[in-house]
C-alpha positions as a Markdown table, in Angstrom:
| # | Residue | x | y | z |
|---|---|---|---|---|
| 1 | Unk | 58.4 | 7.8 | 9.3 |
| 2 | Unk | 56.7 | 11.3 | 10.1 |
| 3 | Unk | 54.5 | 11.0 | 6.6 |
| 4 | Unk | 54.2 | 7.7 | 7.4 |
| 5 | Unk | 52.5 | 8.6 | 10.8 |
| 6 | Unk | 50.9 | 11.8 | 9.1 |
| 7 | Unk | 49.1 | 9.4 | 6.4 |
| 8 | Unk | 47.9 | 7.5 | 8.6 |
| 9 | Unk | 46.3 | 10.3 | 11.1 |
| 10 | Unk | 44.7 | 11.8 | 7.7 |
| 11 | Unk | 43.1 | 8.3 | 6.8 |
| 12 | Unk | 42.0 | 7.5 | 10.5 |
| 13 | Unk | 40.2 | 11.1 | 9.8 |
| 14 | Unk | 38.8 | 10.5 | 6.7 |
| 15 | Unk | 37.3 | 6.9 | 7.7 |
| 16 | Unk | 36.2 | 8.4 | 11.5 |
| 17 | Unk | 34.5 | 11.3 | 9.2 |
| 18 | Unk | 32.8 | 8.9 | 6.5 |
| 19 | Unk | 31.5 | 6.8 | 9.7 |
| 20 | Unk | 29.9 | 9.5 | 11.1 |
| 21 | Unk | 28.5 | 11.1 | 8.3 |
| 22 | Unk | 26.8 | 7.2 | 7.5 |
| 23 | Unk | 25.5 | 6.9 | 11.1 |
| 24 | Unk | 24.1 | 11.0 | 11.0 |
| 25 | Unk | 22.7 | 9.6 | 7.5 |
| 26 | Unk | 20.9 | 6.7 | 9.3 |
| 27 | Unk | 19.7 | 8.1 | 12.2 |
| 28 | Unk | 18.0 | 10.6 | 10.5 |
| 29 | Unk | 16.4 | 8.4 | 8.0 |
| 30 | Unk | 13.4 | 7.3 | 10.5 |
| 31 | Unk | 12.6 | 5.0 | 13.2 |
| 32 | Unk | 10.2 | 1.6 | 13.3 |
| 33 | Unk | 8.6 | 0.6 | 17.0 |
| 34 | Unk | 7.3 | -2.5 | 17.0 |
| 35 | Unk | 3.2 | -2.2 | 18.1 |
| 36 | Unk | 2.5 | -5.4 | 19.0 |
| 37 | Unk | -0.4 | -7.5 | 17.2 |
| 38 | Unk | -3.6 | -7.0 | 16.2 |
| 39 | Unk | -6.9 | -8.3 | 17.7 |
| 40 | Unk | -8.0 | -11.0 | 15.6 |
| 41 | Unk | -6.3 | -13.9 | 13.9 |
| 42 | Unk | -3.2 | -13.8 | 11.7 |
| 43 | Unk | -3.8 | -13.0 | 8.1 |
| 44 | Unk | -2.6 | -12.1 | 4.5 |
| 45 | Unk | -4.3 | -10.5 | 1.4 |
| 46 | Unk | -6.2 | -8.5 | 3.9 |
| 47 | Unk | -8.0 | -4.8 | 3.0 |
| 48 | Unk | -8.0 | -1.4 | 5.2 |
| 49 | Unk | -9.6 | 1.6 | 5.8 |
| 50 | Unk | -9.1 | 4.5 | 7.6 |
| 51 | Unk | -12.1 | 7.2 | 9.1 |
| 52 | Unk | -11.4 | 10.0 | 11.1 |
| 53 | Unk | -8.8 | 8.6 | 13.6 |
| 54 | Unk | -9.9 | 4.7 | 13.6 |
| 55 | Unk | -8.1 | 2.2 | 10.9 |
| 56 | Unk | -10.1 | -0.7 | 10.4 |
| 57 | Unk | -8.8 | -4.1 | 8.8 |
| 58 | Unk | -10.9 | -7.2 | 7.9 |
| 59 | Unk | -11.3 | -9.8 | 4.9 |
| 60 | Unk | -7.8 | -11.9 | 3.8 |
| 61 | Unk | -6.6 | -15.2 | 4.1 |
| 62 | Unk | -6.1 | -16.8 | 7.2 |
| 63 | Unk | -4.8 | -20.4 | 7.7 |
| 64 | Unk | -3.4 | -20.8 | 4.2 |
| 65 | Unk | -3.4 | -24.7 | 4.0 |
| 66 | Unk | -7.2 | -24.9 | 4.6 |
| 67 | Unk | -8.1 | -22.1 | 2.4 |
| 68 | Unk | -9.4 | -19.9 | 5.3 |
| 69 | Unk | -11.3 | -16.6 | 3.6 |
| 70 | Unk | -12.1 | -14.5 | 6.5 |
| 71 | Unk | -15.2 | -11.9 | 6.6 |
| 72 | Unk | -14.5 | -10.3 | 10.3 |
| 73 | Unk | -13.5 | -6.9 | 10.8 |
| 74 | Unk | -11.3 | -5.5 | 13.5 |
| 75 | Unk | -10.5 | -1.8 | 14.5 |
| 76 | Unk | -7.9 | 0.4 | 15.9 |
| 77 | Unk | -7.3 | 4.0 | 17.3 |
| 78 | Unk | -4.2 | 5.3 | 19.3 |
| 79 | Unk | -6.7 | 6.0 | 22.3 |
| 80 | Unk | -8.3 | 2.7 | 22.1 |
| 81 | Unk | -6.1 | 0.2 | 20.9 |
| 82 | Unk | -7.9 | -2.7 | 19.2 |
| 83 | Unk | -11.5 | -3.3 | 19.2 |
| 84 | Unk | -14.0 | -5.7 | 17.6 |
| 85 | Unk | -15.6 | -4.1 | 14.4 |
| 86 | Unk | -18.6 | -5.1 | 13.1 |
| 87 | Unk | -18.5 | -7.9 | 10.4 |
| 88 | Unk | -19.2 | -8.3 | 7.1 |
| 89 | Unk | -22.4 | -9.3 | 6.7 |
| 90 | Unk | -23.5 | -13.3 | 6.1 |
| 91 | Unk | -24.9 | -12.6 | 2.4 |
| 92 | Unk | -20.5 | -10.9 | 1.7 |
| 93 | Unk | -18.4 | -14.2 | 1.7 |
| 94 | Unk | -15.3 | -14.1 | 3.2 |
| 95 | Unk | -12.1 | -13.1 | 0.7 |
| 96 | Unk | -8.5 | -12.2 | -0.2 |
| 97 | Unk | -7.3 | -9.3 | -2.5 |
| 98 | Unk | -10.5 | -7.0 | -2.1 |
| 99 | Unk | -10.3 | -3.2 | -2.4 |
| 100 | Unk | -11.5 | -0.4 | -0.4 |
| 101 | Unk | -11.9 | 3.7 | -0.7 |
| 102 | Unk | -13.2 | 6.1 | 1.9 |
| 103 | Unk | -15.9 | 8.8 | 0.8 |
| 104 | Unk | -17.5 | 11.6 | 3.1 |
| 105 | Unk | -16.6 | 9.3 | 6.3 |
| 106 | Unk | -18.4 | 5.9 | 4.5 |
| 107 | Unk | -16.1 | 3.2 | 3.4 |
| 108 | Unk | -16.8 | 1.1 | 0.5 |
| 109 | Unk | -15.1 | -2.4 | 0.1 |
| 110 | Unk | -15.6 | -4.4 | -3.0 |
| 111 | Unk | -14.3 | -6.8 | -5.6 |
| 112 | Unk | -12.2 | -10.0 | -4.5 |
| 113 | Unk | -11.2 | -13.7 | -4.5 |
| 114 | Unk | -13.5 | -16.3 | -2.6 |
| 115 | Unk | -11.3 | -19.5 | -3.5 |
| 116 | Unk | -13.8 | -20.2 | -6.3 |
| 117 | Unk | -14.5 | -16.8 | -8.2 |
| 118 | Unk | -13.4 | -13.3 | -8.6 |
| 119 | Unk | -15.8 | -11.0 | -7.1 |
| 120 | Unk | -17.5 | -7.4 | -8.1 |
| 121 | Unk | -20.1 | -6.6 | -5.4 |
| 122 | Unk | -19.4 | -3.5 | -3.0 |
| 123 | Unk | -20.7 | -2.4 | 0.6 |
| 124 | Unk | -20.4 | 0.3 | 2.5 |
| 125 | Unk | -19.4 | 0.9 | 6.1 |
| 126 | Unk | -21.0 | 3.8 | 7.7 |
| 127 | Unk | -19.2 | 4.1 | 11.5 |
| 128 | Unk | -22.5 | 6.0 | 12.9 |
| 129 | Unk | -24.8 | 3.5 | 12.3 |
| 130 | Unk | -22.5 | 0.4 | 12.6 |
| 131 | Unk | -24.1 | -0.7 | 9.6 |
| 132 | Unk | -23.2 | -2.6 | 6.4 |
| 133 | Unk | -25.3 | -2.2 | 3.3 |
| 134 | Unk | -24.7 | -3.7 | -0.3 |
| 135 | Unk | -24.3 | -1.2 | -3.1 |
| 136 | Unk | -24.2 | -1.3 | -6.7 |
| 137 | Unk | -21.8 | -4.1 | -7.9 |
| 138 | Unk | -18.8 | -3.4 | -10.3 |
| 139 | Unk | -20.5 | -3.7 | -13.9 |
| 140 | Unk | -20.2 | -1.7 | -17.1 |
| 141 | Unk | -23.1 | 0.6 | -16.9 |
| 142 | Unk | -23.6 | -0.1 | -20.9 |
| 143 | Unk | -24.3 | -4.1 | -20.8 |
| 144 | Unk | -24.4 | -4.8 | -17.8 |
| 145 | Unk | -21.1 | -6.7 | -17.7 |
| 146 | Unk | -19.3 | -8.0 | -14.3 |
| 147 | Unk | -16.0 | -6.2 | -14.2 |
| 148 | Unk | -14.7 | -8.9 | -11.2 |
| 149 | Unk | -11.4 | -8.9 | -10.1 |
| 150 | Unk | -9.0 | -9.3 | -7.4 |
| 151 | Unk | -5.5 | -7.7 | -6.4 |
| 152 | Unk | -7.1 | -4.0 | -7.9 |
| 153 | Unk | -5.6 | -0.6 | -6.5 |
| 154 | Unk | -8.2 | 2.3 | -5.4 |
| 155 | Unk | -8.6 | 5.7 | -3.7 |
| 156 | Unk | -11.0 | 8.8 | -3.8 |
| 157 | Unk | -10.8 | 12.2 | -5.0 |
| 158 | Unk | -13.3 | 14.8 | -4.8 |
| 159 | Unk | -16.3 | 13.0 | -3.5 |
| 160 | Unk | -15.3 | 10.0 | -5.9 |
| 161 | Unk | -14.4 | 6.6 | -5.6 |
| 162 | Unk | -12.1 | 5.0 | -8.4 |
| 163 | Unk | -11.2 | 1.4 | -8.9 |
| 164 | Unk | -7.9 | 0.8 | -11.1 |
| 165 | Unk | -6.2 | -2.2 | -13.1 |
| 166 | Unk | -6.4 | -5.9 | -10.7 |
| 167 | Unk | -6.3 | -9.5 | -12.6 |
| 168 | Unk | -9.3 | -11.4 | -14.0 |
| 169 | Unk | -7.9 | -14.5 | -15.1 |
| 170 | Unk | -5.6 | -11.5 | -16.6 |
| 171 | Unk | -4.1 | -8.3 | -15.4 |
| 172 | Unk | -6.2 | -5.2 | -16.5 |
| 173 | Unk | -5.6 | -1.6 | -16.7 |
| 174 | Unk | -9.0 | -0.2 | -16.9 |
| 175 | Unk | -10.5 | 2.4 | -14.6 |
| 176 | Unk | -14.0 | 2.7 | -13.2 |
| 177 | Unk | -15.1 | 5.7 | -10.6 |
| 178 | Unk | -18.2 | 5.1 | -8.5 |
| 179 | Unk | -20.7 | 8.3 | -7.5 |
| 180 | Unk | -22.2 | 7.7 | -4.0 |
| 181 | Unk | -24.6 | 10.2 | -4.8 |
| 182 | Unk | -26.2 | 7.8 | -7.4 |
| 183 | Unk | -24.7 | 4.6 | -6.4 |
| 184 | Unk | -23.1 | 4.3 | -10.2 |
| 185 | Unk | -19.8 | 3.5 | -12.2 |
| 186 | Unk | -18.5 | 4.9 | -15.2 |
| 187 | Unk | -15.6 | 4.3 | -17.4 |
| 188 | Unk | -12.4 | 6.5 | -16.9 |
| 189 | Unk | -9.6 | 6.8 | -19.2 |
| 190 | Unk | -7.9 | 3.5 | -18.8 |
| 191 | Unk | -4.5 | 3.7 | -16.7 |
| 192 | Unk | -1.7 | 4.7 | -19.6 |
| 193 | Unk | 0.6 | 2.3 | -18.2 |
| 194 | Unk | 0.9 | -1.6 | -18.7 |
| 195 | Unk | -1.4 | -3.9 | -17.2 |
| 196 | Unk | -0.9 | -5.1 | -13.9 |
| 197 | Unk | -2.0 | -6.8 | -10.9 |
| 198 | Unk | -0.4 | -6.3 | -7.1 |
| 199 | Unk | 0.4 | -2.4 | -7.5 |
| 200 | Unk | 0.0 | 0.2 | -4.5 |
| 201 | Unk | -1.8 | 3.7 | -4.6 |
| 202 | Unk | -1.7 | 6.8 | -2.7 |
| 203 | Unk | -3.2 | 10.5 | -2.9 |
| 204 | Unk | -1.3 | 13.2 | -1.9 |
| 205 | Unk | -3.1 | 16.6 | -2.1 |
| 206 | Unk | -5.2 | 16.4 | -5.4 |
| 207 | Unk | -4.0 | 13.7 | -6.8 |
| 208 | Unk | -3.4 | 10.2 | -7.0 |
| 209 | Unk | -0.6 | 7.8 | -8.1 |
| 210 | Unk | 0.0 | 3.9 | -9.4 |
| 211 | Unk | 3.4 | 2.5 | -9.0 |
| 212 | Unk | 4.6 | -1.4 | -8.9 |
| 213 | Unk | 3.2 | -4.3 | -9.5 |
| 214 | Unk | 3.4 | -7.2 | -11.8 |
| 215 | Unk | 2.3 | -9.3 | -14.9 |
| 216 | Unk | 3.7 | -11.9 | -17.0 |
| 217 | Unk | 5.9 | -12.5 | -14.2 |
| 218 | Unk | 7.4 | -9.4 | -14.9 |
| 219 | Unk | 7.8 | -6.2 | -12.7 |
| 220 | Unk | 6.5 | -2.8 | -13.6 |
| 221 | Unk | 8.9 | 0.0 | -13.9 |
| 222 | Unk | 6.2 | 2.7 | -15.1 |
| 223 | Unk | 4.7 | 5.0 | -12.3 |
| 224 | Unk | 1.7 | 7.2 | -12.8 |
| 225 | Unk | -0.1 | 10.4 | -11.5 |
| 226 | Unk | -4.1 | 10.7 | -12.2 |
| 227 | Unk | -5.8 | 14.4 | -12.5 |
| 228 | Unk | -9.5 | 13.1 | -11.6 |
| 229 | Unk | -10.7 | 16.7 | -12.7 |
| 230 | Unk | -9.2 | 16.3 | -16.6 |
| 231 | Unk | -9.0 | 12.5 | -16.4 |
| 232 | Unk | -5.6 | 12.5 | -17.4 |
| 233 | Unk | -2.2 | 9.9 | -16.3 |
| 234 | Unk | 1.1 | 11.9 | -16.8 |
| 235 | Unk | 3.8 | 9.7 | -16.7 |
| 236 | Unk | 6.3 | 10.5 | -13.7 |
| 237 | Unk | 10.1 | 9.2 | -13.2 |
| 238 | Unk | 10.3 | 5.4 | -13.5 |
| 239 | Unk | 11.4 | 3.7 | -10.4 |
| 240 | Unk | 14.2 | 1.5 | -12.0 |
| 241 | Unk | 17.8 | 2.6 | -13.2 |
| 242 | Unk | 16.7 | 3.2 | -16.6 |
| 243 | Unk | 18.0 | 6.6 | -17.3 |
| 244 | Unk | 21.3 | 6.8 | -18.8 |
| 245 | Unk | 21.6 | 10.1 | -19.4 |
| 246 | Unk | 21.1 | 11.0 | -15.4 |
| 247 | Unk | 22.6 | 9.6 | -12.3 |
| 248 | Unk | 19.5 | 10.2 | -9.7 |
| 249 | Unk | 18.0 | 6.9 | -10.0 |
| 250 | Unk | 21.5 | 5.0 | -10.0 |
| 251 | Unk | 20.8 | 3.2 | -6.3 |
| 252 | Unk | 16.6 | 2.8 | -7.4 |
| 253 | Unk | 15.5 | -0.7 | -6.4 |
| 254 | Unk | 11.7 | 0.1 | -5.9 |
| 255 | Unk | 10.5 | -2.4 | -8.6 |
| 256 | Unk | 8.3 | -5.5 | -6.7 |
| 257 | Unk | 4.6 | -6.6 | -5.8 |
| 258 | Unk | 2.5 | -7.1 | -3.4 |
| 259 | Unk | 3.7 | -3.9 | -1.4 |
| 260 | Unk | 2.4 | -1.4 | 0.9 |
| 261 | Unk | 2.5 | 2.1 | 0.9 |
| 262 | Unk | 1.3 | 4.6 | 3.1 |
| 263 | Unk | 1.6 | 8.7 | 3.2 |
| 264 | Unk | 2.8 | 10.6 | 6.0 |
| 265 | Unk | 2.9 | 14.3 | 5.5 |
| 266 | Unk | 3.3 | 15.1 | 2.0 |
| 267 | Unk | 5.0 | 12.4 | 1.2 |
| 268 | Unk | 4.8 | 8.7 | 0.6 |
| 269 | Unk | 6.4 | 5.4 | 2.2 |
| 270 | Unk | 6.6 | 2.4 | -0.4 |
| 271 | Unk | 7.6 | -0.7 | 1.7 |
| 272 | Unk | 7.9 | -4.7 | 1.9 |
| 273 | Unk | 6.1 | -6.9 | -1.1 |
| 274 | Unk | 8.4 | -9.2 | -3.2 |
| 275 | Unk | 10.7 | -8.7 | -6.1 |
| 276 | Unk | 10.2 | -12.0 | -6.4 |
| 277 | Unk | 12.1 | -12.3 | -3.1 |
| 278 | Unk | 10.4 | -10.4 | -0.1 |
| 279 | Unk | 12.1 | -7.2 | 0.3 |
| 280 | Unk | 12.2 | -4.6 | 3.5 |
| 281 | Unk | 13.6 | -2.2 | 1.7 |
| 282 | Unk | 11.2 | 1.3 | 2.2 |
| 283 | Unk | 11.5 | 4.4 | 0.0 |
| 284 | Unk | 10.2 | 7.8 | 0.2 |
| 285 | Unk | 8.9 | 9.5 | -2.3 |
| 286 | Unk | 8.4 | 13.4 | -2.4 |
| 287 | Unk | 6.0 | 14.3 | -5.5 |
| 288 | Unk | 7.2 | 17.5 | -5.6 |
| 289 | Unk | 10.7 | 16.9 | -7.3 |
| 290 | Unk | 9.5 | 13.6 | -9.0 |
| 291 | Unk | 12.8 | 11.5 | -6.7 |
| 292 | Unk | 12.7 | 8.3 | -3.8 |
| 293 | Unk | 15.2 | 8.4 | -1.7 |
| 294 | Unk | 15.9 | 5.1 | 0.8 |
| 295 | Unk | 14.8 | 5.5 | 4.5 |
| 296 | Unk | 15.5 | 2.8 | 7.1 |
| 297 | Unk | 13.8 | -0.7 | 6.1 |
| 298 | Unk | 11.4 | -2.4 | 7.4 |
| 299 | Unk | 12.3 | -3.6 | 11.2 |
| 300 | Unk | 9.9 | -7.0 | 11.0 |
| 301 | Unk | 10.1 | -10.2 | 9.0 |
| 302 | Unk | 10.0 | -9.4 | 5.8 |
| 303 | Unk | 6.6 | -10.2 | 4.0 |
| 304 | Unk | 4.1 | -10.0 | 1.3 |
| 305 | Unk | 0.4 | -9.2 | 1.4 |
| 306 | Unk | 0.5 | -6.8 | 4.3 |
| 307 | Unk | -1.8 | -3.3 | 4.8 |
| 308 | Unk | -0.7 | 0.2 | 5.6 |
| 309 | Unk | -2.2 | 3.3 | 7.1 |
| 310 | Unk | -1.6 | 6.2 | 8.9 |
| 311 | Unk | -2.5 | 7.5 | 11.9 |
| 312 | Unk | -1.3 | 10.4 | 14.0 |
| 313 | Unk | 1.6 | 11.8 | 11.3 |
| 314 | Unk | 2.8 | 8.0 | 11.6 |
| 315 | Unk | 2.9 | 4.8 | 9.3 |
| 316 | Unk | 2.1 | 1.7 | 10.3 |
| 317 | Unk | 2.7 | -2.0 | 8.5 |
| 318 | Unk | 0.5 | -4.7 | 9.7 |
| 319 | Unk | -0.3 | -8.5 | 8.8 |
| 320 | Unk | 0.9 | -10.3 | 5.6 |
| 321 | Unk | 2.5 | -13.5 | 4.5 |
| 322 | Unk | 6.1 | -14.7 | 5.0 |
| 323 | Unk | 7.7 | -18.2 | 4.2 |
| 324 | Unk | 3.8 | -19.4 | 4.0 |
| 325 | Unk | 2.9 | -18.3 | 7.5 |
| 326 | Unk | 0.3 | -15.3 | 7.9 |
| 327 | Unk | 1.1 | -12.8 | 10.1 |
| 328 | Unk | -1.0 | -10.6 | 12.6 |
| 329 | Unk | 2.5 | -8.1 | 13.9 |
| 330 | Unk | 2.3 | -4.1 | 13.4 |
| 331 | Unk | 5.3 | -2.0 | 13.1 |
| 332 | Unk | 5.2 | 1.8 | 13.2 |
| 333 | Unk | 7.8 | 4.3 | 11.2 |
| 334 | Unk | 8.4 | 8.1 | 12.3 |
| 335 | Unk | 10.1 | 9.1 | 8.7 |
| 336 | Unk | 13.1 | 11.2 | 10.0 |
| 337 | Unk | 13.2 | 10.6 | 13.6 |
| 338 | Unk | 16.2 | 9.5 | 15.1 |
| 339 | Unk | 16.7 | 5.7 | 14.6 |
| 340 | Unk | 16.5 | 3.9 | 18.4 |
| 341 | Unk | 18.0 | 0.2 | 17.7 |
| 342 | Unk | 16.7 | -0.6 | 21.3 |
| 343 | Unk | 12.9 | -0.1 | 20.6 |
C-alpha cells in the first residue's frame, strides 16, 4: 500500500512538472492583442508598405461576389492610428495580388490582377510630396516584352528593387531588379527553386529569402536565401519533414500559400495562408542556425490573403479572406512575451 501511495506521489509529480514546463513553454512563446480594424472597407489580396514609422495598405479585393478591385490607400502609425492615404491615381485600375518594395523612403507598387488581365505597370509613392507617379512598366529591357503577373514576391537590397516568381496564366520563377536611379529592369539569375505562385519574402540584414507557396496544386517545400551582391540562391533547410537522417524538422508543418510573414528583430514570423485548409499556425524562423521553431498561433479567424508589417519591434496581421468573407481585423504579436489569454 506504501509503493502504492509512493507511485502515485511520483506520477502526480511528474505530470504537475510536465504541466508546468508546457504552460512556461507557452507563455513564453509570444502574445497576439487584438488592434481593432482598419479604416477603410474589408478586403483580401491586398498590398503593403512600410516608410519610416507609417504602414500603408491599399489595392485588394473587396466585395468578392461583385468583383470589387479596390485602388484606395489607407495609412497607419502607432501615434496616429488610421488615416486616409492618398489613392491610386484614376489612370492605375483597381487590383488584387499586386506587389510592392520600399527604396530610399519611395515605395513602388506594381504588377497585378484587374478581373480581366495581369498587370506590369509600376508607381511610386513618395510620402513628402503625397504624390503618385507612373514608372517604367515590368518588360524585358531586350524586346520589349510585358512580364505581367500577379501573386509575385518582392523586397529591396542595396538601393535595389527586385521582383521574384508570381503566375502568368503559369507560375514563374524568374527575377527582375529595378534601378530607381534609371527607372530600369534587368534580368537576375532566375530563383533556383520551382516555380511558384503565393510565396512570402523577407530580408533580414543583407539578405533576402523565398519560402512557400504553390503550383500544380502542389506545395513548395524548397526555401531560399538571395546574395543581391553575387546574385546567387543557396538553398537553406526545407520546411517539411524530409530529412531522415535528422530529427530537427520532425514537428515542421510550414508548407502552405497565400501566407504572411513579417520580421521582428532578427528574426522572421511566417503565419496564416492555407495548406489547402487555412492554417494559424505561426513559425519563427532564426537565419542564423538555419531552424523554425512554433510560437503561439494566430489569435484571429483563420484566413488567406492577409498583409504583414512591423512596426515598433512588433508584428502585425491585417485583412484577408476567410470562408468567402473579406476581412478588415488587425492582430498584433510580441514574439516571446508572456501570453495574456484575457487580451
Amino acid at each position: 500500500m506504501r509503493n502504492a501511495k509512493l507511485l502515485c506521489l511520483i506520477m502526480a509529480g511528474l505530470l504537475a512538472a510536465c504541466s508546468k514546463s508546457t504552460d512556461d513553454e507557452d507563455e513564453n512563446n509570444g502574445n497576439w492583442v487584438r488592434m481593432g480594424e482598419m479604416s477603410g472597407k474589408p478586403r483580401s489580396e491586398a498590398v503593403s508598405f512600410t516608410i519610416g514609422d507609417t504602414v500603408y495598405i491599399g489595392t485588394g479585393l473587396g466585395n468578392e461576389t461583385e468583383g470589387e478591385y479596390k485602388y484606395d490607400f489607407w495609412k497607419y502609425s502607432l501615434g496616429r492610428g488610421w488615416e486616409k492615404a492618398v489613392d491610386f491615381p484614376a489612370q492605375a485600375v483597381g487590383r488584387i495580388s499586386a506587389t510592392a518594395f520600399v527604396v530610399n523612403g519611395v515605395a513602388y507598387v506594381g504588377t497585378g490582377f484587374d478581373g480581366k488581365r495581369y498587370l506590369d505597370d509600376f508607381w511610386s509613392y513618395t510620402p513628402a510630396t503625397g504624390q503618385w507617379k507612373e514608372c517604367a512598366r515590368l518588360k524585358s529591357p531586350d524586346a520589349a516584352v510585358s512580364l505581367a503577373r500577379r501573386d509575385a514576391v518582392s523586397f529591396s537590397l542595396n538601393g535595389k528593387g527586385y521582383v521574384v516568381s508570381g503566375y502568368d496564366g503559369g507560375a514563374l520563377n524568374d527575377v527582375w531588379e529595378y534601378n530607381p536611379a534609371t527607372d530600369s529592369w534587368s534580368g537576375k539569375r532566375s530563383f533556383r527553386g520551382e516555380k511558384r505562385r503565393d510565396a512570402v519574402s523577407f530580408v533580414i540584414g543583407d539578405k533576402a529569402y523565398v519560402v512557400t507557396g504553390t503550383n500544380n496544386s502542389e506545395l513548395k517545400t524548397d526555401f531560399y536565401e538571395y546574395n543581391a551582391l553575387t546574385d546567387e540562391w543557396t538553398a537553406k533547410r526545407k520546411i517539411d519533414n524530409s530529412n531522415e537522417d535528422e530529427d530537427y524538422d520532425n514537428e515542421y508543418t510550414m508548407i502552405r500559400s497565400n501566407a504572411v510573414v513579417f520580421v521582428a528583430g532578427n528574426k522572421a514570423y511566417l503565419t496564416t495562408g492555407a495548406k489547402p485548409g487555412l492554417s494559424s499556425e505561426n513559425w519563427e524562423y532564426d537565419p542564423i542556425t538555419d531552424l523554425w521553431a512554433k510560437k503561439r498561433a494566430f489569435e484571429g479567424v483563420a484566413r488567406e490573403g492577409a498583409v504583414a508589417f512591423t512596426l515598433g519591434g512588433k508584428g502585425y496581421v491585417l485583412s484577408g479572406r476567410s470562408a468567402g468573407l473579406q476581412l478588415d481585423n488587425m492582430f498584433q504579436f510580441t514574439p516571446n512575451a508572456t501570453y495574456n489569454k484575457n487580451d
